[in-house]
Each structure stands twice: as structure tokens, then as C-alpha cells.
C-alpha positions in Angstrom: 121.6 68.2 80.6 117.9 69.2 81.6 117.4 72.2 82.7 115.8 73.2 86.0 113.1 75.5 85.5 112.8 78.1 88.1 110.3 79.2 90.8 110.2 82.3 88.7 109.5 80.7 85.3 106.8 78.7 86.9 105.4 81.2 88.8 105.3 83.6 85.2 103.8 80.3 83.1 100.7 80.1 85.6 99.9 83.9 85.0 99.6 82.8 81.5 97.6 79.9 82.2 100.6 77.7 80.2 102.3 74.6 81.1 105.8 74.1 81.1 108.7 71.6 81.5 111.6 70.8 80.8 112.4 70.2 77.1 112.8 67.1 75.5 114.3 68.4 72.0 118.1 68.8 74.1 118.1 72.5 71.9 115.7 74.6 73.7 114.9 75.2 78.1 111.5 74.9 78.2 108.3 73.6 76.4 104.8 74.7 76.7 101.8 73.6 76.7 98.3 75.1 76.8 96.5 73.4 79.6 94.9 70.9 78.0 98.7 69.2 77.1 98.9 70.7 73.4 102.2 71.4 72.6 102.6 75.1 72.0 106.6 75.9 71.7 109.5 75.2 73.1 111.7 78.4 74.3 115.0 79.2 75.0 118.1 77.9 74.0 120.7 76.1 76.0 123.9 77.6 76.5 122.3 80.9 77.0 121.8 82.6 80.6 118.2 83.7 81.3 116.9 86.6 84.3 116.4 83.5 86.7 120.2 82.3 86.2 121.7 85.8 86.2 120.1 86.3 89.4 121.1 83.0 91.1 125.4 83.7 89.6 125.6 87.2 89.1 122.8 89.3 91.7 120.3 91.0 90.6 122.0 94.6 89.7 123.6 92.1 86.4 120.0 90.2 86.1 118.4 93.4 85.3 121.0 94.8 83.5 120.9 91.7 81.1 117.2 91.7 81.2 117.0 95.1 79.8 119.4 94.3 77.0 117.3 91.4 75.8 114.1 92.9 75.9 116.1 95.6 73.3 117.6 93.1 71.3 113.8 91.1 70.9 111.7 94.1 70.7 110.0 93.2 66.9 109.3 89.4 68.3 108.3 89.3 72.1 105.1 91.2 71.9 103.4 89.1 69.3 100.4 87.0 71.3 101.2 83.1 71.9 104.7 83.5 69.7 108.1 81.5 70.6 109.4 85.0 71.7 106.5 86.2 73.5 106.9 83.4 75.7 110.5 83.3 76.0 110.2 86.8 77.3 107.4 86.7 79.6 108.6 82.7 81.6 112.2 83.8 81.0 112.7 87.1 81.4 
């Protein structure tokens, strides 16, 4: 199954100045790329909701809820620079 990577995800890789798509390793969502086409990481794994598909099956009230929680739960990780979870939390969440 590939995934289908959201307006939102999109939107959130440009501000970075990445490039994403879907993966091609069947664990992970997304891969990205620096602009140029280097490989930089692939991010989030399959089987596991994200704050684009809690808003499109559960509303926003849940998506936010679910957001907050994960930003907890990846506190040490998502604000180190160009990191798999600093990308996973800024495309996906």
C-alpha cells in the first residue's frame, strides 16, 4: 500500500525546502530529499495514524489531541536539525 501524502505534508516539506514522496522501503510513509534528489530519510511508519489522517477520520478536536501527545512522547528527538524525528514532526505532525 503507498501512502498518499497530504496537502498538509506537502505544504510543511516546501517550508523546509525538502522533497518528499512516497516511500519505496514498504516500512516507512515518506522519504525526503534535499532538493537536489539526495536522499535524506525516510519518516513515519506504516500502520501508524499521523495529524493529516486523524483529521480526515477522527475531526480535528482528536487530531490535536493526538498531536499534542506525540510531540510529548518525541520530545528528546524532534528538535534535533535535519534528524528522522525532526522531520517526522515538522511534514507529519
Amino acid at each position: 500500500m503507498t501512502y498518499k501524502i497530504s496537502d498538509y505534508s506537502l505544504h510543511r516539506a516546501t517550508q523546509l525546502k525538502v522533497h518528499i514522496e512516497p516511500s519505496k522501503d514498504g516500512k516507512h510513509k515518506i522519504d525526503v530529499y534535499d532538493l537536489d534528489g539526495k536522499y535524506i530519510t525516510s519518516i513515519g511508519a506504516i500502520g501508524y495514524p499521523d495529524f493529516p489522517t486523524y483529521i480526515s477520520t477522527h475531526g480535528l478536536d482528536v487530531a490535536m489531541e493526538k498531536r499534542k501527545n506525540y510531540k510529548l512522547r518525541h520530545e528528546k528527538d524532534r528538535h534535533i536539525p535535519n534528524s528522522r524525528g525532526f522531520y517526522a514532526d515538522t511534514i507529519l505532525w
